[in-house]
C-alpha positions in Angstrom: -66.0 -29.8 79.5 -63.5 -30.3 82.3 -61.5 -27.8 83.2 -57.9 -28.7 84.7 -56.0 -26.3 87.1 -52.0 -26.2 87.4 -50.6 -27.2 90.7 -49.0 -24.5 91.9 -45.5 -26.5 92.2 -45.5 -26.9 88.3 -44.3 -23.0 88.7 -41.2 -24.2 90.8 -38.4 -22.9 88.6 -40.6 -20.5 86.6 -41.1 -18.2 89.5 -38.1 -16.4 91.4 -37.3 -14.3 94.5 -35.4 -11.1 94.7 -34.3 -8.8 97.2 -33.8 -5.2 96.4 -33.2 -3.2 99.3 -35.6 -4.2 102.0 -38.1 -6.1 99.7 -38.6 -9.5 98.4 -39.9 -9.3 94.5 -41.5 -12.1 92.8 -39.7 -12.4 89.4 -41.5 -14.5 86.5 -39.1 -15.7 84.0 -39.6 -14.8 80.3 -41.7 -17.6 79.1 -44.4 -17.0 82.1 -43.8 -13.3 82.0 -44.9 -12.9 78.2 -47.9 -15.5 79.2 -49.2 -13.4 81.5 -48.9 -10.3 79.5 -50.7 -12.0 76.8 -53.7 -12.8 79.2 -53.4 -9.3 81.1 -54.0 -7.8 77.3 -57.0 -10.4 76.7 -58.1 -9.5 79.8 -58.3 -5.6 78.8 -59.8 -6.5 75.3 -62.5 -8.9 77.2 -61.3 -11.9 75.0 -60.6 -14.3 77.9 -61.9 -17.6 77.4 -62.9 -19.7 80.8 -59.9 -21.9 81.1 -57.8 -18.3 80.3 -59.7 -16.4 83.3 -58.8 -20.0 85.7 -55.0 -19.4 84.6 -55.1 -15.9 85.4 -56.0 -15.7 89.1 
């Protein structure tokens, strides 16, 4: 099995900057936000599969 990793440019658009106060924030949007929420919980339950663990970091 081959296992395929994004580019990090498919997040372009995905992934945001803000500025509160003195600090930059990254922001996901809702769609990556609730992805990686979803594999966060997986993560606690120790259901990650491979390709889910490669996403992840």
């Amino acid at each position: 099995m081959m296992t395929l990793i994004s580019r990090p440019s498919c997040l372009i658009g995905s992934i945001r900057i803000e500025k509160i106060d003195k600090f930059h924030l990254f922001k996901f949007n809702d769609e990556l936000q609730a992805r990686m929420e979803e594999l966060l919980e997986r993560k606690k339950l120790d259901l990650l599969t491979l390709e889910e663990v490669i996403e992840l970091e």
